[in-house]
N, C-alpha and C positions, 0 to 999 in steps of 0.2 A: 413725763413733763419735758417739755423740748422749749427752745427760746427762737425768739422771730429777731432779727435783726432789725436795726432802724437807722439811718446816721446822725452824728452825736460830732461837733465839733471837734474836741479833744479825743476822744474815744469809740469803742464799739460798744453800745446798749442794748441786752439781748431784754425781747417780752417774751412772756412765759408765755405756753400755748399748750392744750393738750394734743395728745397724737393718739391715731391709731395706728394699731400693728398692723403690718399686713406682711404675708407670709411668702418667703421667699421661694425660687426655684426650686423644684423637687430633685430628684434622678434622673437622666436621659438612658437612652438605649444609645446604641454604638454605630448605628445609622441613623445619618441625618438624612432628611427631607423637606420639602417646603411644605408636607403636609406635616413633618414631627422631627419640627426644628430643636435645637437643643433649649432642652428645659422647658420647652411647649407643652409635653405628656403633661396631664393632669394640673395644669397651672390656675392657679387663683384664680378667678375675676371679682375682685372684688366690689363691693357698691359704694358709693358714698365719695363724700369731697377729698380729696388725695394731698392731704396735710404737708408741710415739710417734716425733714431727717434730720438724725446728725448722724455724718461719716466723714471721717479724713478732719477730725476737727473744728470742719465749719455747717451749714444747716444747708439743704437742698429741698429745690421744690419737688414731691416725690410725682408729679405728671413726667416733668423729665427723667427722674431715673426709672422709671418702668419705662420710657418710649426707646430709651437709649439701649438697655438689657431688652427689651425686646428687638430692639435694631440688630443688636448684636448677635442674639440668636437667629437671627433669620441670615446673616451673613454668613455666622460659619455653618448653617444649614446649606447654604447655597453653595458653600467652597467644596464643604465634604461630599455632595453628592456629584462636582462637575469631578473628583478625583477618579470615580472608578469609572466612567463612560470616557476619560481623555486619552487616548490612544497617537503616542508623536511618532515623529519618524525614529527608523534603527539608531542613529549617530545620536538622537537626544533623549532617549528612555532613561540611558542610566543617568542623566541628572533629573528627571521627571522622577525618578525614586528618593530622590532626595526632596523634591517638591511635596513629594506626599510625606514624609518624614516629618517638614517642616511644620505643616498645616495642622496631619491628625497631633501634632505634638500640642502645636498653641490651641488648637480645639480642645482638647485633654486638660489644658491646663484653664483653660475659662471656663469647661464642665465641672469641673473640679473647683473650684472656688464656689460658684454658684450651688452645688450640692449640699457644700459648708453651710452656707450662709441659709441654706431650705430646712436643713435639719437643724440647726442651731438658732433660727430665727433672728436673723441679724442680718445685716445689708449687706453686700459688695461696697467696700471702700469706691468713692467717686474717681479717687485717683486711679484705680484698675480699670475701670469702666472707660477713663477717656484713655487711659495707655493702652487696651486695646483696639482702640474705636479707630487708633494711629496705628497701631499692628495691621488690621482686617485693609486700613488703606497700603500698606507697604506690602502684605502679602501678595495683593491683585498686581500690584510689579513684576515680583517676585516671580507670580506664574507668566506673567506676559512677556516677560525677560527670558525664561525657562532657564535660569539659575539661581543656585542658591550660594550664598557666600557663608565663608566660617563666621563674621558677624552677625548673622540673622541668628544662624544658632545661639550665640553667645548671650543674644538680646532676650531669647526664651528662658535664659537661666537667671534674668536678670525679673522676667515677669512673673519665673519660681520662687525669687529667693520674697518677691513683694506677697506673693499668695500664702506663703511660710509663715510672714509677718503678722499678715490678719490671722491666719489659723492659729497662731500664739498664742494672738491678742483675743481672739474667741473662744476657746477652749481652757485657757488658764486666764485670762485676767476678768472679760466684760465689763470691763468698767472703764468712763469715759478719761478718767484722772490716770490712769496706767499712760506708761511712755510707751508708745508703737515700737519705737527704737532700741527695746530693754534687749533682742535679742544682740544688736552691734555690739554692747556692752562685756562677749566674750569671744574668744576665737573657737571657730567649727571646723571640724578636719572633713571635708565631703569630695575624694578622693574622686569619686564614680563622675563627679560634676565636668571633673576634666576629662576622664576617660572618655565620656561620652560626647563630648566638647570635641574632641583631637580625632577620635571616629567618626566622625558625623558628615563630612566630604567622602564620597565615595571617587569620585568621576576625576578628581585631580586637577581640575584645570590650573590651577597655581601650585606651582610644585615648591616653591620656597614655603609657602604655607605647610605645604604638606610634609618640607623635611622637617619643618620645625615643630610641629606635632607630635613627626615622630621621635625626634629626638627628645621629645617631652616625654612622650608614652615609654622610652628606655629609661631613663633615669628617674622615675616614678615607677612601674611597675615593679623596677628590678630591686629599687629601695623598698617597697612595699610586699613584696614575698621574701624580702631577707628580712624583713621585722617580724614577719607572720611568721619567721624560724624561729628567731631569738626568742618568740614569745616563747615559742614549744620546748625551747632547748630550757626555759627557767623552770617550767611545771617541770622538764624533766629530772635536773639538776635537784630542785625541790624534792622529789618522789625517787633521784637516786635511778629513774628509768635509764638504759642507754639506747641512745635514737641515733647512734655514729651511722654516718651513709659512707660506707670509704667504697661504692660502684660509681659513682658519682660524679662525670667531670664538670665543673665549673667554669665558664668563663669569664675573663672578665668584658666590664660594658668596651667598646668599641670608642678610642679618642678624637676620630677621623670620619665623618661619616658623610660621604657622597652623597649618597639618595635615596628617600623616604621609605622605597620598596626593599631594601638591602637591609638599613634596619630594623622595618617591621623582621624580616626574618629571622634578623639576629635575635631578637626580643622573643618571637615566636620557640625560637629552640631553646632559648636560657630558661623562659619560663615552663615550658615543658619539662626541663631537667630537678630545677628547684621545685615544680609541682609534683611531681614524681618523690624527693625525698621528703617533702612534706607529710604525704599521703601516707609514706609510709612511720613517718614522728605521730602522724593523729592515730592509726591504727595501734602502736605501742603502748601510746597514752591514753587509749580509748577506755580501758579498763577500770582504770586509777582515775579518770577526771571526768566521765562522761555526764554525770549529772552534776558538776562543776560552771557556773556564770564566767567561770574564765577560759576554760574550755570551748565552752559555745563562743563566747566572744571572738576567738581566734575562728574558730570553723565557719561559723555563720560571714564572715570576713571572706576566707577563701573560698566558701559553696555560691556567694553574690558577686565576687569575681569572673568566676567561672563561669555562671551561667549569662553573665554581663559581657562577656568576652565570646562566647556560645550565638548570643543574641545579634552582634554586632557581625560576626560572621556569615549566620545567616544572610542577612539583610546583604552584603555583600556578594555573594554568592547569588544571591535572586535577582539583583542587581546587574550582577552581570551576566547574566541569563537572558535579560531582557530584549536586549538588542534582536537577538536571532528565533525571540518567541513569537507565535505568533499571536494575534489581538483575544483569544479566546484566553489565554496561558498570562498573556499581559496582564488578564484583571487579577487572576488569583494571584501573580506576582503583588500588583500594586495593595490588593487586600489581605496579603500575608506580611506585606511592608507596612501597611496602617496598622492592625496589629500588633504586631511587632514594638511598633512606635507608642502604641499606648503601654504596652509593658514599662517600656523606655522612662516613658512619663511616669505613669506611677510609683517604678524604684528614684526616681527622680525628686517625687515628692518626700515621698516615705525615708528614705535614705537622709535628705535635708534634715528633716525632722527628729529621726535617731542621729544625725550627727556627734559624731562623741567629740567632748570638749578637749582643748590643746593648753597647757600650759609649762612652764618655766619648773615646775616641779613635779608634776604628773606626768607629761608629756602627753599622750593620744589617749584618752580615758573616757568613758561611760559608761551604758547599761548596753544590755543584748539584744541588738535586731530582732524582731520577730519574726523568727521561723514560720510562718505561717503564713506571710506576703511572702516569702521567698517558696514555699513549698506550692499555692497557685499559680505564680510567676512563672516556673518553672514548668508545673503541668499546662496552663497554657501554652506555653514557646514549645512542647513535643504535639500539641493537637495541631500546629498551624502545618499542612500541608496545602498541597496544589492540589490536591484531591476533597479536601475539608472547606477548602478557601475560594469555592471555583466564583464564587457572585454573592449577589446579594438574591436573596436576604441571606444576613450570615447563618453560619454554623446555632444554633438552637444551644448544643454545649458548649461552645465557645463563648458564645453571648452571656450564657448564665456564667458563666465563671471567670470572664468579664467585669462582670457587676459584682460577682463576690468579691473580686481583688479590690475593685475601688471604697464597696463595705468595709474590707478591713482595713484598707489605709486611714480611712478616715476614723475607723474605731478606735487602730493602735497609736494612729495619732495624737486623737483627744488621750488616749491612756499615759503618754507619754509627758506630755504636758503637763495634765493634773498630776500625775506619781511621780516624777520620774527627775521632770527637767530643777527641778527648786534645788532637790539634793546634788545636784551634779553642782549647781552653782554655787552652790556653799562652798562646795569643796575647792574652788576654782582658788589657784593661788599667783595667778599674772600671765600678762602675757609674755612673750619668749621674744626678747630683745633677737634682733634678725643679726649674725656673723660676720662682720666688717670683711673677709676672707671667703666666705662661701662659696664662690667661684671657683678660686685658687684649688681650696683644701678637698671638695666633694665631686665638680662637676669633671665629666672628662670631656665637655665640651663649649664650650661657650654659651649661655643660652639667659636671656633677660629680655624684658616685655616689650620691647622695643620691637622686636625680631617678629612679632604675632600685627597683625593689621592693627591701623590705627584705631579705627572705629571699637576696639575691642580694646586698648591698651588698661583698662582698669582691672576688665576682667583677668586677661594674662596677667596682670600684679598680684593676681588673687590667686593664680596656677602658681610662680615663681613661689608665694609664700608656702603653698605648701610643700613644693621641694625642699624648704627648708624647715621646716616641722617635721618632714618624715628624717631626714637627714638627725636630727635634733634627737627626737625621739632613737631612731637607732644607736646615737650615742650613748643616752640615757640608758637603755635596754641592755647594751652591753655593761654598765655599769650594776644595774642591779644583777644581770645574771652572775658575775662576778663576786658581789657577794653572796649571790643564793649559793653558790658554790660553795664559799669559804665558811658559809653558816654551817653549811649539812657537819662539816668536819671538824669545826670549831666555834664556838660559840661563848662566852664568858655565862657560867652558872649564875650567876644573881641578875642575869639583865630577861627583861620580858623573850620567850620564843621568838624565834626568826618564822617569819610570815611573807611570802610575798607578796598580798593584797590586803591593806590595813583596813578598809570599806567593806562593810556588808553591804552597804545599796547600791555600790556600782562597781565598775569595773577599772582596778588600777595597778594598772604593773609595775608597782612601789612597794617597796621592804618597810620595814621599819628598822633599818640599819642607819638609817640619817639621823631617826627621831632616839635612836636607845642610844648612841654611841657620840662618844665626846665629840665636839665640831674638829678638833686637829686631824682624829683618824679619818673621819670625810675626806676633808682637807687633803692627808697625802695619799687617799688612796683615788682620788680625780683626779690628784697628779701624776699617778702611774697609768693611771689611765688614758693617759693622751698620749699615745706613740707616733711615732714621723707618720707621716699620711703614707707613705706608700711600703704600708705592710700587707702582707698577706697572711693568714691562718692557713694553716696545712690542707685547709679544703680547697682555695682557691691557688697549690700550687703545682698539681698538674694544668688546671686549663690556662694560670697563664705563662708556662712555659714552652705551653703550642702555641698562645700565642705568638709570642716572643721567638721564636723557632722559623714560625713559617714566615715573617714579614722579615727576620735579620734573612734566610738564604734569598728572596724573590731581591731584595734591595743589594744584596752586594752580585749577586749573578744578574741581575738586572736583565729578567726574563722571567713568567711563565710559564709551566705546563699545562696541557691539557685534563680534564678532569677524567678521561679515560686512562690517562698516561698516572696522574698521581693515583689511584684508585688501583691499580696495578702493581703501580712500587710496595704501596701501603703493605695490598697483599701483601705479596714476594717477603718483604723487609721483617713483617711482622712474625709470619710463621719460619722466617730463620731466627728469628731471635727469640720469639717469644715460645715458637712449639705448641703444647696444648696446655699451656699455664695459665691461667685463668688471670686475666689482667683487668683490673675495675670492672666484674664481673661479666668479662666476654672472653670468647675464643678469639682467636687469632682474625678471624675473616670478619666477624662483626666488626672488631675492634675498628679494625681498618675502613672498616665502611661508615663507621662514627664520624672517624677523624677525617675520612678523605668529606664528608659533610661539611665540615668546620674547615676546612680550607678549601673548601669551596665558597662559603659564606664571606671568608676573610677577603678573599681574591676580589669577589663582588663587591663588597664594602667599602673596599677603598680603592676601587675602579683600576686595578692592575694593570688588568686584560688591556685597554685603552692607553697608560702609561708603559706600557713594554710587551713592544709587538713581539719581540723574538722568544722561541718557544724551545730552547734547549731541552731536550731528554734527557738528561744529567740531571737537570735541576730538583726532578719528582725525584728521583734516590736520594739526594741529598736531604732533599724534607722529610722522605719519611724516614732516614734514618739519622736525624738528629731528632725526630719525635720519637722516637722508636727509642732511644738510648736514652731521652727526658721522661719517658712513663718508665721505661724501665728502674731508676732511679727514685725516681717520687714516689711509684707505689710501694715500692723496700722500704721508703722512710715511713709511709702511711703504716703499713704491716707492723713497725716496730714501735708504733707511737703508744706511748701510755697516758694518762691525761692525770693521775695522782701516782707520786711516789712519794714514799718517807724520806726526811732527811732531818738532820739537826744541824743547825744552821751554829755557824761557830761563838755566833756571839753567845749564844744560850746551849754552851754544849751539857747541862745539867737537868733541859730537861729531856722527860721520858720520851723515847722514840714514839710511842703510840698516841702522843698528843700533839707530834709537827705532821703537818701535812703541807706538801707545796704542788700546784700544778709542775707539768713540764707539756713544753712545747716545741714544735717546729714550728718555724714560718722562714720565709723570704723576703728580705728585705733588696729592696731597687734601689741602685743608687746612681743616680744622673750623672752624668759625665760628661765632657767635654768629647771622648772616644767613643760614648755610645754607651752600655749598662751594664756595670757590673754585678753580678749579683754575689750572698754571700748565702749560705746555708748553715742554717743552727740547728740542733739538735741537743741541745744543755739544758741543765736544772736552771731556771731562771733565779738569779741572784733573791734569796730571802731576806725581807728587810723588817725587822724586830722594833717599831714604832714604839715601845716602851719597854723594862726591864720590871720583874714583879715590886712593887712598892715603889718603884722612883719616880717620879713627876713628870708628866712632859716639859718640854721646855716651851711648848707653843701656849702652855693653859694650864692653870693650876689641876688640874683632874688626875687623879692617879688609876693604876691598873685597877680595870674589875675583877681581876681573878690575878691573884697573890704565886698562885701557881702554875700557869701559862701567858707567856708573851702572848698578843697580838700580832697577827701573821697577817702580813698583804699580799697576797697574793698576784702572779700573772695576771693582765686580763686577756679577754678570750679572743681578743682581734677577730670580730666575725661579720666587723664592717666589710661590705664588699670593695674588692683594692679599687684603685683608680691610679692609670696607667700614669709614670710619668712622660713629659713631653719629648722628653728625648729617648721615649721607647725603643723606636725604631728605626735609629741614627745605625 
């Protein structure tokens, strides 16, 4: 039953009317044509008088929404097939790769909707239909112009997150009384939404755009594989595995950052270093958790980066090929970039849709990606060559597993929805009030949405929040592993088992040390937890004492060397002092060709070269032998670290030695100065603080001890937030 509208003085008066169904859009294939436009293959024709709708709320005459959905497919039938015949000059290929980018994306994404709605027997909302009736008019610019702006992308995440909405609204509600809106109702952590946002400019034409992207993709990326540790370092802590990387050097993020292409590389090598000790925490833990929802949870995170990072590269690479191909080499270029692009899209969809929930007590929490878009995803992006891809018609296996990947988006999607999404939202406990300091305490650079094009400022508000969600959650994380530690070793016998995931149907990196334990020990053990902002953990203090090394000698000799010249000292310095001693698992000559890397990158980054012409040969000895004598040091403190020793703390000298346990730590602490930075070097038991005595009361809450025979021990925490330079680093 449907209602016809009428006008009504005071009011809106619907008459009742019956309707018939008629049956949406089926599946398209992967080439369009104006003989098999999208959604054209095997389309209804239905017979009979063409009733009104309801979608979007109100009632539609349904002659127009067929004239319109078939308008539209003949559009982007028309768009997609003028992409592999258009052949521009050398100077404009590589943004014509971005043009195709655009197209097959928003093609993807109105195939993809209309699939929905064929298999589910439901309409395309009217609001989609004319947002892109205004998209098909802005792309024909778009190509006549032969550029693409980071806004246009931004507008396609904007046409995702509406297709998200109906897929919600189709798959778990169908019903006309559900709120469209129920998804706004929580916050989504979709990490990839940016990534793919900040890579999607190849060609660079606006370079302030482009630092600020990259400076996005630094301080996201780098927060998001040190959470993908902490997760590993809790299973570890938990299970008692030990996943120490002491080969390992660290750096820290860069406070100063010139130009877009200097910190991609920074980024590039950090996260090569931290993906490296990863790799090696999943293989430890492989044993022990592999058929574990929190295991997969972390992995299926780092295998969809990776090959999200894999993808984007690609596409860059062929990109810049372009120019000097010639028009035969151009197509498979542009049909390995369409391609390519619907991958793009579909973890685009799919990733929206597993979004894991963000809150104030959970922090970054749900259920597990499905391995099986990722595992086609993947074998698609190895079949795309310039041999496979050479024209149309495509690849035969390509196309069918194609069509598989869009099958199961759509399958795990609806699975998602009906199973998956209700319990996530139960458990949802607020949202996370944003850090009056944020800037200040996390960023080592300035970075707020202002900085990103106008036209886009909503979305950038949407990038900035989740800097501060991963930021949040990393706090949180170091908190729980913190007590997963303290659990393993102590525990009060009458209180329920320590657990780090109190949920069987999803995924949450939450103890129940909040829920079993009186609110005062909460209380001051978040108070020990919040150390001056610029500490470092013993991981992060070799690399930033290279840093710190190589920026104090270039600033006070104010000069330069060449990177043949330092590369040489490196040598030289290394193998007199180091010999054949195996230093963060290199020899002497590796070593040096590490480190002459990272002072190469430094140099780069904050544009040296340019600020001090004069090129002293002195200078490269001095750097490598004040690096030379900071590794020497730090890895003797690494070598001697212990991370539990026994003590009995004086306030409680009656109890048994084998029931205190306290961490011990190094770390480095920075301290700003007026002169430039002192630093101080610990290596002590951290002072043990005995929160109650057996049977006496707190004074914060009437609750007395659970266990009559050991104190409550708070422990170190594990500083394994990544440092953030202070500003007078390198005064």
């Amino acid at each position: 039953m449907i209602r016809h509208r009428v006008n009504h003085p005071v009011s809106v008066v619907y008459e009742v009317l019956p309707v018939e169904v008629i049956p949406a859009s089926p599946p398209r294939e992967f080439v369009r044509t104006k003989d098999k436009v999208l959604a054209s293959k095997n389309r209804s024709n239905s017979s009979g008088p063409l009733l009104p709708f309801y979608a979007d709320g109100v009632y539609h005459n349904r002659s127009c929404y067929e004239e319109k959905l078939h308008a539209l497919e003949e559009e982007y039938g028309t768009l997609m097939q003028s992409l592999w015949s258009h052949i521009t000059g050398p100077d404009r290929r590589v943004a014509f790769t971005e043009i195709v980018s655009y197209v097959v994306t928003s093609t993807e994404l109105f195939a993809f909707i209309s699939d929905v709605a064929f298999e589910e027997d439901v309409k395309v909302p009217m609001g989609i239909i004319d947002n892109f009736e205004i998209h098909v008019s802005k792309t024909k610019d778009v190509i006549k112009n032969g550029k693409v702006k980071l806004e246009n992308f931004a507008k396609l995440l904007d046409f995702r997150d509406d297709i998200v909405k109906h897929m919600q609204w189709t798959y778990r509600f169908k019903q006309v009384e559900k709120d469209r809106d129920h998804r706004d109702a929580f916050d989504r952590y979709c990490p990839y939404d940016n990534d793919w946002l900040c890579g999607s400019i190849i060609s660079g034409d606006v370079k302030t755009n482009d630092t600020t992207c990259a400076m996005y993709q630094m301080l996201s990326r780098m927060t998001q594989i040190n959470n993908t540790h902490e997760r590993l370092e809790i299973l570890a802590a938990f299970d008692g595995t030990d996943i120490t990387d002491n080969d390992s050097i660290r750096l820290p993020i860069p406070n100063l950052p010139k130009n877009a292409d200097c910190l991609l590389n920074g980024l590039r090598s950090r996260e090569s270093v931290m993906e490296n000790v990863n790799s090696k925490a999943f293989a430890a833990l492989e044993e022990e958790y592999s058929n574990t929802s929190e295991f997969e949870f972390i992995r299926i995170h780092a295998d969809l980066v990776t090959l999200q990072v894999d993808i984007r590269k690609k596409k860059k690479v062929l990109a810049l090929m372009a120019p000097a191909s010639d028009e035969s080499k151009c197509v498979a270029i542009h049909m390995i970039i369409g391609i390519l692009s619907i991958l793009e899209t579909q973890l685009l969809i799919s990733q929206s849709a597993y979004a894991p929930f963000v809150d104030k007590k959970h922090g970054i929490y749900g259920v597990v990606f499905p391995r099986d878009i990722y595992q086609l995803a993947a074998k698609i992006h190895s079949m795309t060559t310039l041999s496979t891809c050479t024209g149309l018609p495509l690849d035969p296996s390509i196309e069918e597993e194609l069509d598989n990947l869009r099958s199961k988006v759509r399958e795990f999607s609806k699975k998602f929805y009906s199973e998956h999404e209700a319990n996530c939202e139960k458990t949802y406990a607020g949202r996370i009030e944003i850090c009056p300091a944020f800037e200040d305490r996390y960023l080592c650079f300035p970075l707020v949405p202002s900085y990103f094009p106008q036209d886009m400022l909503e979305r950038a508000t949407i990038m900035i929040k989740h800097l501060h969600w991963e930021h949040f959650d990393q706090d949180r994380l170091n908190f729980q592993l913190h007590v997963v530690r303290q659990g393993r070793f102590f525990w009060p016998d009458n209180l329920p088992d320590l657990c780090f995931n109190v949920y069987d149907d999803i995924v949450a990196f939450t103890s129940n040390f909040t829920d079993v334990m009186p609110s005062c020990f909460v209380e001051r053990v978040l108070h020990e937890l919040s150390p001056p902002w610029h500490i470092y953990s013993f991981y992060h203090f070799a690399g930033a004492e290279i840093v710190r090394h190589i920026h104090k000698v270039i600033v006070q000799q104010k000069s330069v060397p060449s990177d043949a010249a330092i590369l040489a000292e490196m040598r030289t310095t290394f193998n007199e002092i180091f010999g054949n001693t195996l230093i963060y698992g290199r020899r002497a000559n590796q070593l040096a060709r590490d480190i002459s890397n990272i002072v190469k990158e430094e140099i780069e980054g904050y544009d040296y070269r340019n600020e001090y012409g004069d090129r002293k040969p002195a200078v490269a000895r001095l750097i490598a032998l004040s690096i030379a004598l900071s590794l020497d040091y730090s890895y003797r403190q690494l070598q001697g670290r212990q991370d539990l020793c026994e003590v009995i703390p004086e306030e409680s000298a009656d109890v048994p030695r084998n029931r205190i346990r306290v961490e011990r730590k190094e770390y480095l602490k920075l301290y700003p100065t007026s002169n430039g930075c002192k630093h101080i070097t610990r290596d002590t038991i951290r002072v043990v603080k005995v929160l109650y005595k057996p049977g006496k009361k707190c004074k914060e809450t009437s609750c007395t001890g659970h266990d009559n025979s050991t104190p409550y021990l708070l422990l170190h925490p594990n500083l394994a937030r990544l440092p953030i330079l202070p500003k007078t680093f390198i005064n």
